[in-house]
TORKOL-514759 format. One record per residue: x, y, z of N, C-alpha, C in turn; residue in one letter. Coordinates in steps of 0.2 Angstrom, whole numbers, plus 5000, padded with zeros to 4 digits. Last residue first. Example, Ala and Ser with C-alpha at 12.3 -4.5 7.8 and 13.67 -1.06 7.14 Angstrom:
BEGIN
506449895035506849955036506450005039s 506649725039506249785039506649845039a 
***
This chain:
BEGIN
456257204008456757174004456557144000x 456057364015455957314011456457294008x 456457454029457057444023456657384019x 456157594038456057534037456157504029x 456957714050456957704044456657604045x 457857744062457057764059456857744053x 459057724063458957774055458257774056x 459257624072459857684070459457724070x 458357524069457857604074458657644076x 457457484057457957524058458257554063x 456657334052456757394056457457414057x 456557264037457057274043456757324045x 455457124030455457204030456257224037x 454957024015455257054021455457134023x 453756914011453956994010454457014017x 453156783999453356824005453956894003x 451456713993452056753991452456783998x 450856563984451156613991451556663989x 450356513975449856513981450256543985x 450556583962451056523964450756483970x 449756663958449956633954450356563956x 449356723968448856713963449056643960x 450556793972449956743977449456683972x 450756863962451256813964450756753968x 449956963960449856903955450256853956x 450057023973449356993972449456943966x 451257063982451057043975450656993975x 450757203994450757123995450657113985x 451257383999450857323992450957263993x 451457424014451657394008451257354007x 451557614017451157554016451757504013x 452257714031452457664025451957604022x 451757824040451557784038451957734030x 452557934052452357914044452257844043x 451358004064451957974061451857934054x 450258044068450358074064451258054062x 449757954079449457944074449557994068x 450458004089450657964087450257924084x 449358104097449658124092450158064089x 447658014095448258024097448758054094x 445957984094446557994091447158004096x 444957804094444857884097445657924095x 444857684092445057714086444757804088x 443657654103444257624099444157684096x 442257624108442757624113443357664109x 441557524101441157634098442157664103x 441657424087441857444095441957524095x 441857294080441457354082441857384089x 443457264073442757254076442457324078x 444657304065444357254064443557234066x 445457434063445357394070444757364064x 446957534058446357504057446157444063x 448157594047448057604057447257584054x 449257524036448657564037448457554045x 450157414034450257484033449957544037x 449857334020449957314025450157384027x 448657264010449257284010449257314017x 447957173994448157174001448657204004x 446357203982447257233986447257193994x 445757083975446157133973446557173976x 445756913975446056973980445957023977x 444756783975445056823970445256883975x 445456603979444956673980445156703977x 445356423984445156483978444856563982x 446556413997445956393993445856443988x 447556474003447456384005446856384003x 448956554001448356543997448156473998x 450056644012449956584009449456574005x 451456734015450556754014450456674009x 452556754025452256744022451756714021x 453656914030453056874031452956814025x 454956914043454756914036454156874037x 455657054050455257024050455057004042x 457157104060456857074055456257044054x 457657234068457057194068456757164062x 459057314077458657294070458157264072x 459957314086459657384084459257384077x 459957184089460157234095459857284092x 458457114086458957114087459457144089x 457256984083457357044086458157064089x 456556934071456856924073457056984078x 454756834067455056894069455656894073x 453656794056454056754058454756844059x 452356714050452556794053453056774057x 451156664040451556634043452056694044x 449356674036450056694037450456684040x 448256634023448656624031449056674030x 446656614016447356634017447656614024x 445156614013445656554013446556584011x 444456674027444556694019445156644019x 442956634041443656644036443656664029x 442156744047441956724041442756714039x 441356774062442156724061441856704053x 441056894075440856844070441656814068x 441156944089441456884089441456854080x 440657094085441257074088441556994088x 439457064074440157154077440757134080x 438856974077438857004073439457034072x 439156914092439256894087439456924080x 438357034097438857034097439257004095x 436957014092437457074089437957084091x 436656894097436656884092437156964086x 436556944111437156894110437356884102x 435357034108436057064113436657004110x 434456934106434656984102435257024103x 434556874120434456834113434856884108x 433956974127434656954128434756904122x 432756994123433057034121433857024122x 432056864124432356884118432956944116x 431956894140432256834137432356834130x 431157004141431957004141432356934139x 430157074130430156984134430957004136x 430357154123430157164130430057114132x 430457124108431157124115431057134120x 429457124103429557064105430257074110x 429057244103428657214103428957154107x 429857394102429357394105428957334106x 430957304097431257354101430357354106x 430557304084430757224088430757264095x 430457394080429757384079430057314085x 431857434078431157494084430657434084x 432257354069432557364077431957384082x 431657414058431557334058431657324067x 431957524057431157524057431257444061x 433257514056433157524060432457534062x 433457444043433457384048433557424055x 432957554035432557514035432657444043x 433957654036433357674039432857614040x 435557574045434857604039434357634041x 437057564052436157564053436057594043x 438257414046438057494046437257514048x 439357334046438457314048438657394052x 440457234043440157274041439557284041x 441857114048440857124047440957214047x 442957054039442657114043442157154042x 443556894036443256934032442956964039x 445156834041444456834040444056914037x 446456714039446056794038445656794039x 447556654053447356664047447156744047x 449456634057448656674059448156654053x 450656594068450456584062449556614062x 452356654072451656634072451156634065x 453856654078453656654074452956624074x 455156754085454556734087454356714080x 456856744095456356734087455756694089x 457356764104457556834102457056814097x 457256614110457556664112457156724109x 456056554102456656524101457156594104x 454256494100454656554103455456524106x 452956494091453756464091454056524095x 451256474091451956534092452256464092x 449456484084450156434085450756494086x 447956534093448556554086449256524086x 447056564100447656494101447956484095x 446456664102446956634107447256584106x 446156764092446256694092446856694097x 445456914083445856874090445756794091x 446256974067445656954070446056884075x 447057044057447057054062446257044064x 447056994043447356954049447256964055x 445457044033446157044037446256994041x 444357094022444657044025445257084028x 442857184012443457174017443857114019x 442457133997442357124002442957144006x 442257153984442057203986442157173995x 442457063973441857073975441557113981x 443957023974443757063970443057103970x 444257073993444157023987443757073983x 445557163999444857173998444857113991x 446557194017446357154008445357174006x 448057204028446957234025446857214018x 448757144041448557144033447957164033x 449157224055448957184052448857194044x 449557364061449157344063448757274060x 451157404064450957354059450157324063x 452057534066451457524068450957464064x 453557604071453257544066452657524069x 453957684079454157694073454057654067x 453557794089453357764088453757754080x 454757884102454257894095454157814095x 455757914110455257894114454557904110x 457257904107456757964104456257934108x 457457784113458057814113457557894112x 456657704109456657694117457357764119x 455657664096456057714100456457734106x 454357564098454457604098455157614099x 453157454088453957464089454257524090x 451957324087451957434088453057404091x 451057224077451557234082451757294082x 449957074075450257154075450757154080x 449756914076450356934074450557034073x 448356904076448656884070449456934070x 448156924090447656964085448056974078x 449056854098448456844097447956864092x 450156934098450056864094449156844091x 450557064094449957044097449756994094x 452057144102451857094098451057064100x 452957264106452257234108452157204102x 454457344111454057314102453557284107x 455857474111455257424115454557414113x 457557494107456857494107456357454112x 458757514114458657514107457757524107x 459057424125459157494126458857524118x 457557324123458257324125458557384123x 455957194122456457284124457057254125x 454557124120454957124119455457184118x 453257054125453557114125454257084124x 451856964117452356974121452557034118x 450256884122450556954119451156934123x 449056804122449256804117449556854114x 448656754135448356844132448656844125x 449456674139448656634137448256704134x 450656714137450456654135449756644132x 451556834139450956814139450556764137x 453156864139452556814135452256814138x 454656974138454056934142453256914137x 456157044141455556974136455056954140x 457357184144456757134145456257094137x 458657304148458157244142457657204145x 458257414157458557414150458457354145x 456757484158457057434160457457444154x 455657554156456257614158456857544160x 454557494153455057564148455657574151x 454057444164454557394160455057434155x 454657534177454157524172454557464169x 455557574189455457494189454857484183x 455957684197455857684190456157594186x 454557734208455557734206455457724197x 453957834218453557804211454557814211x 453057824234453557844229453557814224x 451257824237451957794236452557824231x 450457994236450457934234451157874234x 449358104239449758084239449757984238x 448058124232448758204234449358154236x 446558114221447358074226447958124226x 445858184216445658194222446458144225x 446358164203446358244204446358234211x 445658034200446558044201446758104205x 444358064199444658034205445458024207x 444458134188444058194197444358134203x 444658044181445158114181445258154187x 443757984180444057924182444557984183x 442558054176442558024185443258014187x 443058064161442958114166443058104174x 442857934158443457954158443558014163x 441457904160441857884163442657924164x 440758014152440658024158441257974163x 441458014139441858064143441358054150x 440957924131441457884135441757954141x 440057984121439957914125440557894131x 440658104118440058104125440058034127x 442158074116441458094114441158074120x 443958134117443158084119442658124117x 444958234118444758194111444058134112x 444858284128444858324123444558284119x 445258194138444658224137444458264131x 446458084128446258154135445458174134x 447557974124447057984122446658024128x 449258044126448857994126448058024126x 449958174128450158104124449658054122x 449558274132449158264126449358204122x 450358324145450458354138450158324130x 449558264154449758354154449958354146x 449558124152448858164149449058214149x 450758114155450858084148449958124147x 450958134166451258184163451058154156x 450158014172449858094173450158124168x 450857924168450257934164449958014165x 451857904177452057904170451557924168x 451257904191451457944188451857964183x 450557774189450157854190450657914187x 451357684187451157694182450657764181x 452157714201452457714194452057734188x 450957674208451257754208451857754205x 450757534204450257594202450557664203x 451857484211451957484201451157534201x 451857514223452357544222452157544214x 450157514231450657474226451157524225x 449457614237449557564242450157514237x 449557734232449657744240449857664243x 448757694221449257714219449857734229x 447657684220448057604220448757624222x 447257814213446657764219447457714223x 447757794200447857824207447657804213x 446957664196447857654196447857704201x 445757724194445857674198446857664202x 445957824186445557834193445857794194x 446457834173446757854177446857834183x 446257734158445757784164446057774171x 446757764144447057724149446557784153x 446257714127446057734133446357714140x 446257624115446957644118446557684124x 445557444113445557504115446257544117x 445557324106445757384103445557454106x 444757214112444257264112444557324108x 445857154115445557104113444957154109x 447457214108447057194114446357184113x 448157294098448557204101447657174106x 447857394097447457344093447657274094x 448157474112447957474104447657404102x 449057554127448457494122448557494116x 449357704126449157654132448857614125x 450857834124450157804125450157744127x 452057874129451457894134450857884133x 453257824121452857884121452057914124x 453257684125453757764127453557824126x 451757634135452257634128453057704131x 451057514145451257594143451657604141x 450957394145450757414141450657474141x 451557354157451857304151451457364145x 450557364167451257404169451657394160x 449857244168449657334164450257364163x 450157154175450057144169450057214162x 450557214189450957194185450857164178x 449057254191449557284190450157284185x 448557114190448457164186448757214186x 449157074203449357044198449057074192x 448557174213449257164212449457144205x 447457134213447457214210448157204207x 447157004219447057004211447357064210x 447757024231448256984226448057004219x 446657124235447457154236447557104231x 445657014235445557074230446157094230x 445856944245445956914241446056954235x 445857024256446657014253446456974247x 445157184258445257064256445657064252x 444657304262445157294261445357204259x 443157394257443357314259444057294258x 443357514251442857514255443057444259x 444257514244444357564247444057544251x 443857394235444657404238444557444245x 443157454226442957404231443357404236x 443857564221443457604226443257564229x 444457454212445057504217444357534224x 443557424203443857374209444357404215x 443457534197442857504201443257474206x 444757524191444457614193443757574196x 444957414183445257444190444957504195x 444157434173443957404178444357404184x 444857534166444157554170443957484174x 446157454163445957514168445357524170x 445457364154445457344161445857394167x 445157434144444757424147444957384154x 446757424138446257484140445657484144x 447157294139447357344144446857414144x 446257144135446257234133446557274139x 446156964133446457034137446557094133x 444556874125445456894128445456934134x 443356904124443656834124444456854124x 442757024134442256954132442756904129x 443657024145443357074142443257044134x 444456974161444256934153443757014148x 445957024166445357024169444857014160x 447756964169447257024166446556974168x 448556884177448556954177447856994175x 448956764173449556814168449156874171x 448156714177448756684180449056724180x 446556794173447056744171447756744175x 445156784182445856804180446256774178x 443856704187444056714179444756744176x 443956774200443956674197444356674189x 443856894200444356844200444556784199x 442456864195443156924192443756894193x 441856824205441656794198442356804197x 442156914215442256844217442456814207x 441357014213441857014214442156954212x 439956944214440156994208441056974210x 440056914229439856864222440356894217x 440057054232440657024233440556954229x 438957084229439457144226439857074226x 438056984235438057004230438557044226x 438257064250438356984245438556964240x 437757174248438457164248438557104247x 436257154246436857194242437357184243x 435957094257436157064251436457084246x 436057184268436857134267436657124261x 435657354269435157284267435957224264x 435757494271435957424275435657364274x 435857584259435157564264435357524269x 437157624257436457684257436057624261x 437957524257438157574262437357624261x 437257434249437257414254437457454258x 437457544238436757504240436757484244x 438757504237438657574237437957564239x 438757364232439257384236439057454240x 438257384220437857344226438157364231x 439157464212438357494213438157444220x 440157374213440457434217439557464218x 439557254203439957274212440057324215x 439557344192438857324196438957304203x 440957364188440357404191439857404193x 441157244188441457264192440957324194x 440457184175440257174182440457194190x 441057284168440457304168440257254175x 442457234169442357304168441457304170x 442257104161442357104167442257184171x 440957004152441657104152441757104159x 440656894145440956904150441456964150x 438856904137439556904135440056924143x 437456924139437856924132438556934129x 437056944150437256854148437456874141x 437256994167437257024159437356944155x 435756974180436256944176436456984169x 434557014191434657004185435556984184x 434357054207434156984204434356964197x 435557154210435557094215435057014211x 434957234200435757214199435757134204x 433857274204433757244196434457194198x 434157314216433557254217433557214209x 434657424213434957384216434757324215x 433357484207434057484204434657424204x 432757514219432357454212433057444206x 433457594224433257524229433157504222x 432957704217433957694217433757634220x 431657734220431957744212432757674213x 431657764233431457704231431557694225x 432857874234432757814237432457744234x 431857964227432357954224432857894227x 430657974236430657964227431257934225x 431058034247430657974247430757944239x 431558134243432158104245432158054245x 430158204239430958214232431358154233x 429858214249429458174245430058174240x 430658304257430558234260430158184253x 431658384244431058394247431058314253x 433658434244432658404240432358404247x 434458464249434358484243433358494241x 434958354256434858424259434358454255x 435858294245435158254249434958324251x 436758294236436358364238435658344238x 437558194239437758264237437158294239x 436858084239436958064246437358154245x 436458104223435958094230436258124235x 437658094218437458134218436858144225x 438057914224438557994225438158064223x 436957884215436957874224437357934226x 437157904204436757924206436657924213x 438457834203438657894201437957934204x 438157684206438457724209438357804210x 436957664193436757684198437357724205x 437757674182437557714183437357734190x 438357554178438757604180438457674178x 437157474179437757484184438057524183x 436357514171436257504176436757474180x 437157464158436957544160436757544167x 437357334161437657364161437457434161x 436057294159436257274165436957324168x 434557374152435457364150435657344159x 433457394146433357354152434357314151x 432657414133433457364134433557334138x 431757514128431657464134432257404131x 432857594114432357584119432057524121x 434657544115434057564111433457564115x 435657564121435857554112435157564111x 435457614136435757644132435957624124x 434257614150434357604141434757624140x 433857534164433957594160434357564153x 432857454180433357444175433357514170x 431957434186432357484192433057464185x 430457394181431057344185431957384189x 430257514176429957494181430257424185x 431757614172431057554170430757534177x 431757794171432057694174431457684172x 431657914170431757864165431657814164x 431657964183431057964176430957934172x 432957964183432457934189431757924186x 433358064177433858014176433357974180x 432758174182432458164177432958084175x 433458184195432658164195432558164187x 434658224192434558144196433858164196x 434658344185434958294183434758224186x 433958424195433758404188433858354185x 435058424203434458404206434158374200x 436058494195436158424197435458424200x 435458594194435658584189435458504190x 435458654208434658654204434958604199x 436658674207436658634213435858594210x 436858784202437258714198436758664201x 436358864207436158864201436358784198x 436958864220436458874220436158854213x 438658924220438358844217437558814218x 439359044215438759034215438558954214x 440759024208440859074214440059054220x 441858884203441358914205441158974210x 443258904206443058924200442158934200x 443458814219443558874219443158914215x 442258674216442958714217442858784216x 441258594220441558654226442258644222x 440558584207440258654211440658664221x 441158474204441258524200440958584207x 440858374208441658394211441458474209x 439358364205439458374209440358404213x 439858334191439458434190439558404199x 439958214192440558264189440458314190x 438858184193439358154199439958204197x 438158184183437858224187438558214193x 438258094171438758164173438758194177x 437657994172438357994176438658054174x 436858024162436458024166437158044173x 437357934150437558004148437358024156x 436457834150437157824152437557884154x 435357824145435257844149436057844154x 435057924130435657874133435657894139x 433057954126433857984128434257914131x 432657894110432657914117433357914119x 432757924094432057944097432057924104x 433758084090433758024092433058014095x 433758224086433958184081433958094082x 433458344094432858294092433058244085x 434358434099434358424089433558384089x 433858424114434058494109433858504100x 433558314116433258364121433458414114x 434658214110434058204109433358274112x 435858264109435658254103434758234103x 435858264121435958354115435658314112x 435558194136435758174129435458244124x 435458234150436058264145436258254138x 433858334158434258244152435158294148x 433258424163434058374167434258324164x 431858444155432358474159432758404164x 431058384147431958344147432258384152x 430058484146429858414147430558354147x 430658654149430458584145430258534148x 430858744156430258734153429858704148x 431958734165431658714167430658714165x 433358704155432858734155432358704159x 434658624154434458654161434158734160x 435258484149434658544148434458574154x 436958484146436258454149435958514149x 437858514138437358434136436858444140x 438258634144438258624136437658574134x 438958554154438558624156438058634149x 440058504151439358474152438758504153x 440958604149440658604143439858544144x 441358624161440858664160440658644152x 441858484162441358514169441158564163x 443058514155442558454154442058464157x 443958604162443458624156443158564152x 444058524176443558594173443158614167x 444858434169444158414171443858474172x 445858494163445658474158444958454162x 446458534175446258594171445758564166x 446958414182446258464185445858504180x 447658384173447058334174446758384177x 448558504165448458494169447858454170x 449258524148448558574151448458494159x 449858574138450058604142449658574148x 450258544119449758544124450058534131x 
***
C-alpha cells in the first residue's frame, strides 16, 4: 500500500457519497445511516454518522471536484435532516432511540456548525433561522446537561470544542465558560505521567482523539494552562508508537490501536515531539502500517476521516529530529499510575501492560517487525465459561529491580453480552417508556458499562509474571497459581484478543499476520498440584521464541 492521507481522504469522501441518501424522494433524504435509509435493517438512524457532512464540506473544494452545485444540495440535505432528528432538548441518539447522548451531541454539534457556517449562503432565511435555533438547543443541552456514565476524557473535550464553537456562532460567554469548565475538568484529572482518564486508566488511542479537540481549543484560546497539559500528553504518546508504525493495543485501558492524526498535526507547528510524532505516523498511514481508512467502519470513519482533512490542511510544521523514544538507543521508562512500562535498547523495543495483567508486544528495533505479541492468558472453565488475565487494574502489585519486572495479576471471567431478539424487545420497550425519564436512562447507561466494560467476576487464579530484559534476550517465566476450586479446560496463551466491549478495538493491521506461537498451559499440573509455571526466551538474534 502506497496511498497518501489526502488520497485516502478522497476516496473516503466519495465512498460517503455511498451512505448518504441523496434522493430527494425519500423521507431520509440526507440521513447517512445505509443501514437504515437503504437495507431498513435498523429501527433509527445513528445520528453520529450525521458528522460527515464536515468531510463532504473539504471535500467539494478540491480540485477533483469539477461541479459542486450537487454536492453542495448534498450537504444541505445533510445538515437539515441531521436537524430533524434532534430531540427537543437539542440532544441526538446514537445506541438506541430517545438516548438523548451527551456524547453524540457533542461531537456532533462542531461538525454541524462548520457545515452551517459552509454553505450559510446556501439556504433560505427561514432554512438559516431553523438551523441556528436547532444548533443554540444543542449548545443549551451541553452547557446545562452532564455525561454521568463514566469519565472519557475524549468525549468531554469535544463537547468543549462544540461550546467553544457556539460561543464563536452566537456570542453568548456561557458557552465559553462552560467549554473552558470542560476544559479545566480534563486537566484536573490528568495524571502527572501525562495521559487524559478514558473511564478507569490510560488508552493512547483514544487520547489522540482527544488531542484532535483540545488541539482546535488550543487554536482558538492559546492558556498556557492547556499548552503544559498538550505538552505533557505529548510526552506520554510519544512512548506508544511502535517500530513498526503501529499505535496502542491492549496494554490501554479501552484496547484501542487507532492513532488520529488531526490533533498531533495541528500541534505539530508549535511542539517539536508532535512534529516527530506527525511525521513518523504520516508515513506509517502512506504505507498501511497502521490502522487507515481503509479498514474502519462507518462507526468510527467520521472521526478518523476529520482527524486526516485536518492533518492534510497542516503544510507546515516544526522540524521533526529524531528524539522518538523508537529511535533512542536505550531507554526505561514506568508509568506508575497508567500501569505501563517501556522498555528498549539497540535490540528491541517491548511495552509492558502492567496494568492489564501483565501483556506485553516486543518489537525488533533492528527489522522494525513485531515479534511477540502476549495479549494475556485465555482459558475456558469446563462449563463453558471464558476467563483471562488480561483485565485492567491499576493497582496490580510490580517489583521493579533494574532490567527485572515482576507482577502479579489475577483472572477474571469475560462478559459476554450479545443482542437477541428477545433482550432487544426487552431494550425498545425500556427505550420507549421508562428511559425517557433521563434520570433512568443514565441509570441504564452506568449499568451497561459495568456490564461490558468495568464488570469484575473473578476466577480463583493468579498469576505471578516475572520479566527479564536483556541485551538480546527476554526472559519470561510465568507462574499460574490455583487459589480455589475450579475446573479449566484450556488455558493458553498466544492468541490476539481484547477482553471488553469496545466497537473502537480489534480493527486490523498488517502486523496481525505474524506468527503466532500459542502455548498450551498444563491444566492437569495446575489441577493437580495448584500451580504450574512456564518459561519462555525471546530471541530477537533469531526471532524466534524458545519454551522451556
Amino acid at each position: 500500500m502506497n496511498i497518501s492521507i489526502r488520497d485516502q481522504a478522497i476516496l473516503a469522501c466519495r465512498r460517503l457519497l455511498s451512505q448518504l441518501n441523496r434522493d430527494p424522494a425519500t423521507p431520509t433524504y440526507g440521513c447517512f445511516d445505509r443501514r437504515y435509509w437503504a437495507w431498513k435493517l435498523v429501527d433509527f438512524p445513528e445520528a453520529t454518522f450525521q458528522r460527515n457532512i464536515q468531510s463532504l464540506c473539504w471535500f467539494m473544494d478540491q480540485p477533483e471536484i469539477k461541479d459542486s452545485v450537487n454536492l453542495v444540495e448534498s450537504i444541505k440535505a445533510g445538515l437539515l435532516y441531521t436537524l430533524e432528528i434532534q430531540h427537543q432538548d437539542g440532544s441526538f441518539d446514537q445506541a438506541y432511540p430517545n438516548e438523548h447522548s451527551y456524547g453524540a451531541t457533542a461531537f456532533l454539534l462542531p461538525d454541524l456548525i462548520t457545515a452551517y457556517q459552509k454553505i450559510k449562503e446556501n439556504l433560505s432565511q427561514n432554512e438559516r433561522t431553523f438551523t441556528e435555533n436547532k444548533l443554540m438547543r444543542s449548545a443549551d443541552f451541553l452547557y446545562k446537561g452532564a455525561e454521568l456514565h463514566g469519565f472519557i476524557a475524549n468525549h468531554l473535550a469535544g463537547a468543549a470544542l462544540a461550546l467553544l464553537k457556539s460561543h464563536q456562532l452566537f456570542g453568548d460567554i456561557k458557552y465559553k465558560s462552560k467549554s473552558n469548565n470542560l476544559v479545566d475538568r480534563i486537566i484536573e484529572t490528568q495524571s502527572s505521567e501525562g495521559w487524559y482518564q478514558e473511564y478507569n486508566g490510560a488508552d493512547p488511542g483514544y487520547q489522540t482523539l482527544c488531542m484532535y479537540y483540545l488541539a482546535q481549543i488550543f487554536q482558538i484560546d492559546h492558556s498556557d494552562k492547556l499548552h503544559e497539559s498538550l505538552e505533557r500528553s505529548l510526552h506520554f504518546l510519544q512512548f506508544f508508537i511502535h517500530p513498526d508504525g503501529t499505535f496502542g493495543g491492549e496494554y490501554g485501558s479501552r484496547r484501542t490501536e487507532i492513532y488520529y492524526p488531526g490533533g498531533i498535526a495541528i500541534l505539530s507547528s508549535v511542539f517539536p515531539a508532535a512534529a516527530e510524532m506527525h511525521s513518523y505516523m504520516k508515513e506509517s498511514i502512506r504505507t498501511g502500517n497502521t490502522v487507515n481508512l481503509i479498514d474502519i467502519d462507518m462507526g468510527n470513519l467520521a472521526p478518523l476521516l476529520s482527524n486526516y482533512i485536518a492533518a492534510v490542511l497542516i503544510e507546515k510544521s516544526a522540524s521533526a529530529g529524531s528524539y522518538l523514544p523508537i529511535k533512542q538507543k536505550e531507554i526505561t521508562r514506568f508509568f506508575k499510575s497508567a500501569g505501563l512500562a517501556i522498555i528498549a535498547n539497540p535490540a528491541y523495543y517491548a511495552v509492558l501492560g502492567i496494568s492489564n495483567g501483565g501483556v506485553l508486544k516486543i518489537f525488533n528495533k533492528k527489522t522494525n517487525i513485531l515479534v511477540y505479541d502476549d495479549c494475556g492468558l485465555l482459558g475456558e472453565t469446563s462449563n463453558g465459561h471464558k476467563f483471562s488475565s488480561q483485565i485492567t487494574n491499576l493497582n496490580n502489585p510490580i517489583k521493579w529491580d533494574g532490567n527485572i519486572f515482576e507482577t502479579t495479576s489475577t483472572f477474571n471471567k469475560i462478559p459476554s453480552q450479545n443482542p437477541t431478539p428477545f433482550n432487544y424487545l426487552l431494550l425498545r420497550t425500556a427505550n420507549l417508556t421508562l428511559m425517557r425519564c433521563r434520570f433512568l436512562n443514565e441509570a441504564v447507561k452506568k449499568v451497561f458499562v459495568k456490564l461490558l466494560i468495568n464488570k469484575k467476576s473473578p476466577i480463583p487464579l493468579r498469576r505471578i509474571r516475572k520479566i527479564e530484559f536483556k541485551q538480546n534476550t527476554i526472559h519470561i517465566t510465568d507462574k499460574i497459581e490455583r487459589t480455589g476450586p475450579i475446573q479449566i479446560k484450556t488455558l493458553i496463551q498466544g492468541y490476539k484478543f481484547s477482553t471488553i466491549h469496545m466497537a473502537s478495538a480489534r480493527y486490523f493491521t498488517p502486523a496481525q499476520f505474524a506468527a503466532r506461537e500459542l502455548s498450551i498451559i498444563d491444566i492437569e499440573a495446575l489441577q493437580k498440584n495448584g500451580s504450574t509455571t512456564q518459561s519462555i526466551i525471546v530471541d530477537l538474534d533469531k526471532n524466534s521464541q524458545v519454551r522451556l
